[in-house]
C-alpha positions in Angstrom: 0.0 0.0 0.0 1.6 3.7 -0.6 2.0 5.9 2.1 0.2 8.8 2.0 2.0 12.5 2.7 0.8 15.2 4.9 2.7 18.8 4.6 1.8 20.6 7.7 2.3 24.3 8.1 1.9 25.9 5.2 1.8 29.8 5.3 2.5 30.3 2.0 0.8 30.2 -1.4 3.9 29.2 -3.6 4.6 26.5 -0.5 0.8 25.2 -1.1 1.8 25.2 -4.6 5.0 22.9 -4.4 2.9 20.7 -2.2 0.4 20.0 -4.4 3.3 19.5 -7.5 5.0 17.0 -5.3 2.2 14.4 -5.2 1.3 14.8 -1.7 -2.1 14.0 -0.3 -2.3 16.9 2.0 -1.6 20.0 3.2 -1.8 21.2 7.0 -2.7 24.9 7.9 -2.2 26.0 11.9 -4.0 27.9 13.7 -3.0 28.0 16.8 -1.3 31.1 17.6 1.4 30.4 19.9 2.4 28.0 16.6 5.1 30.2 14.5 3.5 28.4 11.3 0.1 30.1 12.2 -2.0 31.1 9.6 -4.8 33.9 9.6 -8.0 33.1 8.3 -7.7 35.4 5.3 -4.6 33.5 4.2 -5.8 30.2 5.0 -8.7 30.7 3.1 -6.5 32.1 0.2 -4.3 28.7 0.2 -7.2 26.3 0.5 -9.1 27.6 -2.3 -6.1 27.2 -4.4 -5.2 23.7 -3.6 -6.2 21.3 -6.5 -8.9 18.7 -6.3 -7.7 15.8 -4.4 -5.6 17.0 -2.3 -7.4 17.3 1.8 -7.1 20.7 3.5 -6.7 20.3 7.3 -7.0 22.7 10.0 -5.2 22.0 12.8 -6.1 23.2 16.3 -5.1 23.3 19.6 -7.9 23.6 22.7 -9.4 26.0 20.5 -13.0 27.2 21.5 -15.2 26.2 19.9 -16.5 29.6 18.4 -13.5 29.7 17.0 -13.2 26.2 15.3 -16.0 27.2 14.0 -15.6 30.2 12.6 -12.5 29.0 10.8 -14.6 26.2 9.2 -17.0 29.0 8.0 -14.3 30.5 6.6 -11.8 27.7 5.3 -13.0 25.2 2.8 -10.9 22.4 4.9 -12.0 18.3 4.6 -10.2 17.6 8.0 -9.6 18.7 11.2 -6.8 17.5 13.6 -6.4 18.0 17.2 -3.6 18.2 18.9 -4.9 19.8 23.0 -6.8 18.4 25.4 -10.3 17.5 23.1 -12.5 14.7 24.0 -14.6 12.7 21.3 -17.4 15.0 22.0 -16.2 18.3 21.0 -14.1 16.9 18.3 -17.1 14.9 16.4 -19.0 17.6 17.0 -17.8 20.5 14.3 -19.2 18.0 11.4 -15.9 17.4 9.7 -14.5 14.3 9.9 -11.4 14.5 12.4 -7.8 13.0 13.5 -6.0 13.2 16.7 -2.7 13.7 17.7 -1.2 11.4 20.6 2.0 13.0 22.2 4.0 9.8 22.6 6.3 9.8 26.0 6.8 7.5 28.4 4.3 5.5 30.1 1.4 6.1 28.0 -1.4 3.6 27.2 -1.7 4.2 23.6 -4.5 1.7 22.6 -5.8 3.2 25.8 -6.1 6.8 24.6 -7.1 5.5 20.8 -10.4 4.4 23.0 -11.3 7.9 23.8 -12.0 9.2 20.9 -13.8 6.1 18.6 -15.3 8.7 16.2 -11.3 9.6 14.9 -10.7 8.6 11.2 -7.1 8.5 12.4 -4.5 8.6 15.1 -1.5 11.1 14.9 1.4 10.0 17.1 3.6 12.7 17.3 6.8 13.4 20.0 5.8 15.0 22.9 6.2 18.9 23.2 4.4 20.6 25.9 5.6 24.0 24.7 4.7 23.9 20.8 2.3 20.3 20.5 4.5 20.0 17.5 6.3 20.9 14.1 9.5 21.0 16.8 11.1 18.7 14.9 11.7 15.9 17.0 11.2 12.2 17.1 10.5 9.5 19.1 11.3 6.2 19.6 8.8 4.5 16.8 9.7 0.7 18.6 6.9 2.0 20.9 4.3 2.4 18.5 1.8 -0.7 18.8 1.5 -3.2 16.1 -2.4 -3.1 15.1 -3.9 0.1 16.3 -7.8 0.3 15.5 -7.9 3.4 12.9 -5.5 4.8 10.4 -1.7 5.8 11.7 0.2 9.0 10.6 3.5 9.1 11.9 4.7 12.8 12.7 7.5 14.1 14.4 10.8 15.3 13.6 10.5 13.7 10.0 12.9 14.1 7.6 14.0 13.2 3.9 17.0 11.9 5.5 15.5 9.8 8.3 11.5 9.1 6.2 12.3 6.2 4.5 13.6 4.5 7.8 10.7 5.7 9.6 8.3 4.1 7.6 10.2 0.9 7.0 10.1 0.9 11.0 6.6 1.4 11.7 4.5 0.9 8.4 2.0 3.8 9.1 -0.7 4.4 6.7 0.6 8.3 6.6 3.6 10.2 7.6 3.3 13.7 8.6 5.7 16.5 8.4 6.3 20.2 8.6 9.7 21.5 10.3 11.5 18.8 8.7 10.9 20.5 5.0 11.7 23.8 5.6 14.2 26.6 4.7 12.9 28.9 7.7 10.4 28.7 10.4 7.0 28.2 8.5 8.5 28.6 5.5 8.5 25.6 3.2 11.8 24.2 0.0 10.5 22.8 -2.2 13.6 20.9 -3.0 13.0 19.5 0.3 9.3 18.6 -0.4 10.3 16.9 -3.2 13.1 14.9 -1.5 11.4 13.7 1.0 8.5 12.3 -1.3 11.5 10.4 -2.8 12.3 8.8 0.6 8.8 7.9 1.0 8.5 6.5 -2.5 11.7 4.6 -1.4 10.2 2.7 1.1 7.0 2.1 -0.9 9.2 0.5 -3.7 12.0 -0.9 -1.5 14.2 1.3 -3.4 
């Protein structure tokens, strides 16, 4: 099966545009504001209505209120929504869209466990744990810990790289890899030669090249 790509952060519309040449699935836009990647509404909306057909726009949030999840979904054409605070099931089913959510992996969690809580997720995130930034800090985890049948679709995130991608998903065969800090020239600011490499590293590991 090929692993699907998520580029996360995007702030830019020639960085939405080299996403979408690369092949990948998605594209991430932040709103959280303590996030250096985030985006204001007017430019989110700008990106998303230039991304092609096929390709998900997903909002990511962090213990947003809900006015204003939902004002950026009035706002933002976006087909997903990922969480990455303190949501339960309840509040994150309850915007209409469907929804993912992010797990900060450290030590001593129950993983299947916390994939329970929320049994209206279309997928699980497992990112490295950050307190401060709840990602896109580029760092990684140990993926030995990540369990071998989880119930919904896996995306791997955290400190992702073209360098390091191909390894990652040879390791833990996710159904999606996630990454933002670990394709960019500059805080929030996206290379395309790096998008494009680190598709090759994932086709690498699709093809066993």
């Amino acid at each position: 099966m090929r692993t699907r790509v998520k580029i996360c952060g995007i702030t830019r519309l020639q960085d939405a545009a080299a996403v979408v040449q690369s092949g990948a699935d998605a594209l991430g836009l932040v709103f959280y504001p303590k996030s250096p990647r985030c985006v204001a509404t007017a430019v989110a909306r700008e990106i998303a209505e230039s991304v092609s057909p096929f390709v998900t726009v997903v909002g990511l949030f962090v213990n947003a209120t809900p006015d204003a999840v939902h004002e950026v979904i009035k706002n933002v054409p976006l087909g997903l929504l990922q969480f990455h605070g303190d949501e339960d099931n309840a509040t994150c089913k309850s915007f209409g869209l469907p929804f993912i959510k992010s797990i900060a992996m450290r030590g001593g969690i129950d993983v299947l466990s916390l994939m329970e809580m929320y049994p209206d997720a279309a997928g699980f995130l497992l990112d490295a744990w950050q307190p401060q930034s709840h990602g896109g800090g580029g760092k990684t985890f140990d993926w030995r810990f990540i369990p071998d049948s989880v119930p919904k679709a896996l995306i791997l995130a955290g400190g992702l790289t073209p360098e390091n991608v191909t390894l990652a998903i040879n390791t833990s065969r996710p159904y999606a890899v996630d990454v933002s800090s670990g394709v960019e020239s500059g805080k929030g600011i996206k290379s395309a030669a790096k998008i494009a490499a680190f598709m090759q590293g994932v086709e690498n590991s699709d093809t066993g090249g």
